[in-house]
C-alpha positions as CSV (number, residue, x, y, z in Angstrom):
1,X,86.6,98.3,89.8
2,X,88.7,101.6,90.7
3,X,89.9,102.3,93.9
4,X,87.8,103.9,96.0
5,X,88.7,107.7,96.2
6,X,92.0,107.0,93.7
7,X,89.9,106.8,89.8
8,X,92.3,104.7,87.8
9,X,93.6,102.2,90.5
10,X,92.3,99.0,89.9
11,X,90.7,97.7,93.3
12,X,90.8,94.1,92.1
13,X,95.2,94.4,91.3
14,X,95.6,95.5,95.0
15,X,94.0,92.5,96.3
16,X,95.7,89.7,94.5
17,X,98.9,91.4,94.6
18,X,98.2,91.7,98.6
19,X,97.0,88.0,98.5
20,X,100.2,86.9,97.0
21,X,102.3,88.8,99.7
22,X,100.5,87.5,102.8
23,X,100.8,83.9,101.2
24,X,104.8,84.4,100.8
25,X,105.2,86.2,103.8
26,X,103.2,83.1,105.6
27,X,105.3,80.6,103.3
28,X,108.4,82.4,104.7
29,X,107.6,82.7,107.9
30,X,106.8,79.1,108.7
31,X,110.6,78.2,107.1
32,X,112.1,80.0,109.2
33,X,112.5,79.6,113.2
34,X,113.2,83.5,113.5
35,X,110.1,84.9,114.9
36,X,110.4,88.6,113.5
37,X,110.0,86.8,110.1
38,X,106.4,86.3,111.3
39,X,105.2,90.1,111.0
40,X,106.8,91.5,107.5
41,X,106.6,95.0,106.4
42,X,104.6,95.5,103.1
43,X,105.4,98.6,101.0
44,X,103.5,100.5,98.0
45,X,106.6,101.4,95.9
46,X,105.5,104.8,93.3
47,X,107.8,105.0,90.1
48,X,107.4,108.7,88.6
49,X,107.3,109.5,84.9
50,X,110.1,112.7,85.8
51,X,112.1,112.8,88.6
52,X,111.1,115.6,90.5
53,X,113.0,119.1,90.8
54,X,112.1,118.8,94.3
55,X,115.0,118.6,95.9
56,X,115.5,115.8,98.8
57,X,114.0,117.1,102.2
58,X,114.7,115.7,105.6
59,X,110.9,116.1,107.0
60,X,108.6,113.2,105.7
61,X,104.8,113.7,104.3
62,X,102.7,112.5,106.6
63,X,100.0,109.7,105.2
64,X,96.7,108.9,107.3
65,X,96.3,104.6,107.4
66,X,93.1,102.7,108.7
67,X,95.3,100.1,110.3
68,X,98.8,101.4,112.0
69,X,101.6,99.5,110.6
70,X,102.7,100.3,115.0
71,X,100.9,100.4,118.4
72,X,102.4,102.4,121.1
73,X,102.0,99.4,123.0
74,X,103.5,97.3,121.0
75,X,106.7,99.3,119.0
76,X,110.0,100.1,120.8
77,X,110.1,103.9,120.3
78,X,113.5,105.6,120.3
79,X,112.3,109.9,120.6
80,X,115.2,112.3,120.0
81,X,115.0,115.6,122.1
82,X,116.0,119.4,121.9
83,X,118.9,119.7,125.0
84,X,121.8,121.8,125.9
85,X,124.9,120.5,127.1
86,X,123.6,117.6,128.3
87,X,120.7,119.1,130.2
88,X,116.7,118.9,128.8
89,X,116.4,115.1,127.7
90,X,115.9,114.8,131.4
91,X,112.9,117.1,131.4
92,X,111.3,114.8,128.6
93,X,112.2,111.6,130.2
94,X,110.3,112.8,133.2
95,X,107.6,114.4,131.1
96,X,107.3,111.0,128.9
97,X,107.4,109.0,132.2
98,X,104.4,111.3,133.7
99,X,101.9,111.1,130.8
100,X,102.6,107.5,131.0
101,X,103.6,107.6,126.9
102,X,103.8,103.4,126.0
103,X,106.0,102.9,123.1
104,X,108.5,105.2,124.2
105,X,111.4,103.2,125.6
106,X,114.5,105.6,125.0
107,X,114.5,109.4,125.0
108,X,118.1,110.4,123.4
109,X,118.9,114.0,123.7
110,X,121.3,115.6,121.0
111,X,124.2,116.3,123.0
112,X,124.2,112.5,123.8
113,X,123.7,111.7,120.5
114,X,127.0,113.7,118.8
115,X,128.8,112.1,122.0
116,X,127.7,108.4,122.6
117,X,126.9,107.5,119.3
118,X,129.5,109.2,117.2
119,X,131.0,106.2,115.9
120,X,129.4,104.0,112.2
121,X,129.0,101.0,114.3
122,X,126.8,103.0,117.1
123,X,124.7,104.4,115.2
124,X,124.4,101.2,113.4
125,X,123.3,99.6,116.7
126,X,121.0,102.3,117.5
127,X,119.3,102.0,114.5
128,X,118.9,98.4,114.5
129,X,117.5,98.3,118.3
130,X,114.2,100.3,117.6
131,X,111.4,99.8,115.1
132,X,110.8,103.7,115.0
133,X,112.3,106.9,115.5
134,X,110.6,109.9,116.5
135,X,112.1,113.7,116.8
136,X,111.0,117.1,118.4
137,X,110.6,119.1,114.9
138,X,112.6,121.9,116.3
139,X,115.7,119.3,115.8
140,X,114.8,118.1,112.8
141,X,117.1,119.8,110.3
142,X,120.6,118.6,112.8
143,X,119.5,114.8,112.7
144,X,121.1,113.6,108.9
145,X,124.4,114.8,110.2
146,X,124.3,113.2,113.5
147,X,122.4,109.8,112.4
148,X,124.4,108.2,109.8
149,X,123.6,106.2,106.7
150,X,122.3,103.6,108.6
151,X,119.1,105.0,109.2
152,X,118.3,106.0,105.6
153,X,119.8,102.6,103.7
154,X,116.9,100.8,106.5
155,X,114.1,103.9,105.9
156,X,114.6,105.0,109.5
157,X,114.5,107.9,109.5
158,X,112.7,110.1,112.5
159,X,109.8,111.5,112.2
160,X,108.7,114.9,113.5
161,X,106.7,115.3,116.5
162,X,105.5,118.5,118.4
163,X,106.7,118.6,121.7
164,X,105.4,121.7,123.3
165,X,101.9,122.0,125.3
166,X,100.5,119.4,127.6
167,X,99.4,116.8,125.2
168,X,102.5,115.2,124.2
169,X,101.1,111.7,124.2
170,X,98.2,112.7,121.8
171,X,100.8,114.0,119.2
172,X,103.1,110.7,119.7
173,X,100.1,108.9,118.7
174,X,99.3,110.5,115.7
175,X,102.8,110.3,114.7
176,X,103.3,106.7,115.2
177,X,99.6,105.4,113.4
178,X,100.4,107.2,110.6
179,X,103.1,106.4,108.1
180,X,105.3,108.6,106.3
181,X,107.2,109.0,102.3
182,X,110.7,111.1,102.2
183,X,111.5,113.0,99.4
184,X,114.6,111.6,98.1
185,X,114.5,113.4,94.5
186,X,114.7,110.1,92.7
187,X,112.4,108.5,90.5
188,X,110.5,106.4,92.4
189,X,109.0,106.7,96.8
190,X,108.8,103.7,99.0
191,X,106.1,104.0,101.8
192,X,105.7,101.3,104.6
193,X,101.9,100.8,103.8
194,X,101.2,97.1,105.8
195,X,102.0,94.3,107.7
196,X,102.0,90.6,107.1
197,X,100.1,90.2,110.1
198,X,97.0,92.4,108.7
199,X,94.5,90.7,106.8
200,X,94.1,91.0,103.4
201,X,91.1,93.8,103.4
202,X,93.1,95.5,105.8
203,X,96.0,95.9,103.8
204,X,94.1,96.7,100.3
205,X,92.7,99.4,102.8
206,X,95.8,101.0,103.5
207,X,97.3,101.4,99.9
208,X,94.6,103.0,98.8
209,X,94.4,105.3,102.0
210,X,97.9,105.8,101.7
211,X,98.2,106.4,97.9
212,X,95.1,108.7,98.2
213,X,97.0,110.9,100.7
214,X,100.4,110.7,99.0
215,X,99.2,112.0,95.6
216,X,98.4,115.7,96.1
217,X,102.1,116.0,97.2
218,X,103.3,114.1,93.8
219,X,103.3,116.6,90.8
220,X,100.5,116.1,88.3
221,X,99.3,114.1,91.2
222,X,98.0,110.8,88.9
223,X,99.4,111.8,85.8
224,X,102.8,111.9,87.5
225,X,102.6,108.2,88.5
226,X,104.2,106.2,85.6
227,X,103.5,102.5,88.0
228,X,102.7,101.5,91.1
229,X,104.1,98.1,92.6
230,X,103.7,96.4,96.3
231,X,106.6,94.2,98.0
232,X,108.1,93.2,101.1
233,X,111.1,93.8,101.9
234,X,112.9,91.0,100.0
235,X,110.0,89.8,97.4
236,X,109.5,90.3,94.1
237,X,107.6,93.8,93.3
238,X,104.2,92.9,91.9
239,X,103.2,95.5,89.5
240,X,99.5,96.9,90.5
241,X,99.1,99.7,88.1
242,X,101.5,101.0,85.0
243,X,100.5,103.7,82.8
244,X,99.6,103.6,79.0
245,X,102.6,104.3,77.1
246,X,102.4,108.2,75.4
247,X,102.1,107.2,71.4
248,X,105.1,109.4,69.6
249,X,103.8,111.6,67.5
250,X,104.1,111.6,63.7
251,X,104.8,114.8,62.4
252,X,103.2,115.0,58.2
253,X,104.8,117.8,56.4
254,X,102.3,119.8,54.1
């Protein structure tokens, strides 16, 4: 049984291997007496057969999921903001305050950010105190500088939103029930796909939503993808596809 809208994926792998996960995860979870163990990100990890000339780009590929790995109500959104000299994050506070935008708990303005946080061990905090980061995409391209490693070692890093117009709470929630591959120009892309917390169905649903979107942007697309694996953060990577092997070729002389 293929995947439905990715020919070649086995529909059948994707469900055991997401059985197996959501039984560990469970396993773990009732071991343990921290809570956040309860609700563990799943990811759909893509090994390529050539590393891609592509060099490593800061802005992400957006991916369309079924089931948001987030809910605005629910995630503690950190937004960074376009602001001079300290002024203009308090122009978005107010405008995130007046559209009533849930999920966003801290607006951070640049100016603030190459100030307040210009030490490792703040930006380590800041990192560690949201479960996503969103950015104006005119600031973008200035964030790797100013962030830190932190934020790309824990796959942190912000995602671009478009804050001009009115509707800046309809394109914060695109942003945040979507998910999101970097370019790294390595062999291989992580993508948050699930939760633990999502049934099964639901997380079959979004690896193959995900991987569907992911592979125009993959070169040769399926024939690019050497294997395909899904983990949590800290279990074993259950294989879910791998290519056949390319037989040499035997050359006969005449």
């Amino acid at each position: 049984m293929s995947g439905a809208g990715v020919p070649g994926l086995n529909r059948e792998q994707v469900e055991k291997a997401a059985k197996a996960l959501l039984t560990y995860a469970q396993k773990k979870g009732q071991e343990s007496s921290n809570l956040l163990l309860d609700d563990e990100l799943i990811y759909l990890n893509i090994a390529l057969k050539k590393v891609p000339q592509t060099p490593r780009k800061d802005k992400p590929v957006r991916l369309n999921i079924p089931h948001p790995i987030y809910s605005l109500e629910g995630a503690e959104v950190c937004l960074f903001v376009k602001d001079s000299k300290g002024e203009g994050h308090k122009a978005s506070k107010k405008k995130v305050k007046e559209e009533q935008i849930a999920g966003v708990t801290k607006v951070v303005g640049l100016s603030k950010l190459r100030t307040k946080y210009e030490s490792h061990e703040a930006k380590r905090k800041l990192c560690n105190s949201y479960d996503l980061f969103l950015a104006d995409e005119r600031v973008l391209g200035s964030l790797p500088k100013l962030i830190g490693k932190s934020f790309f070692k824990k796959k942190k890093q912000p995602v671009p939103v478009k804050l001009v117009g009115k509707d800046w709470s309809g394109h914060i929630s695109k942003a945040v029930k979507a998910t999101y591959f970097f370019w790294t120009g390595g062999p291989s892309l992580s993508i948050r796909v699930s939760r633990s917390s999502h049934t099964q169905d639901e997380v079959v649903e979004n690896v193959i939503a995900a991987l569907k979107d992911a592979l125009p942007h993959i070169p040769k697309q399926w024939n690019g993808v050497k294997a395909l694996y899904m983990k949590t953060a800290d279990s074993v990577a259950l294989p879910i596809y791998q290519a056949s092997p390319v037989p040499d070729v035997v050359r006969i002389k005449a």
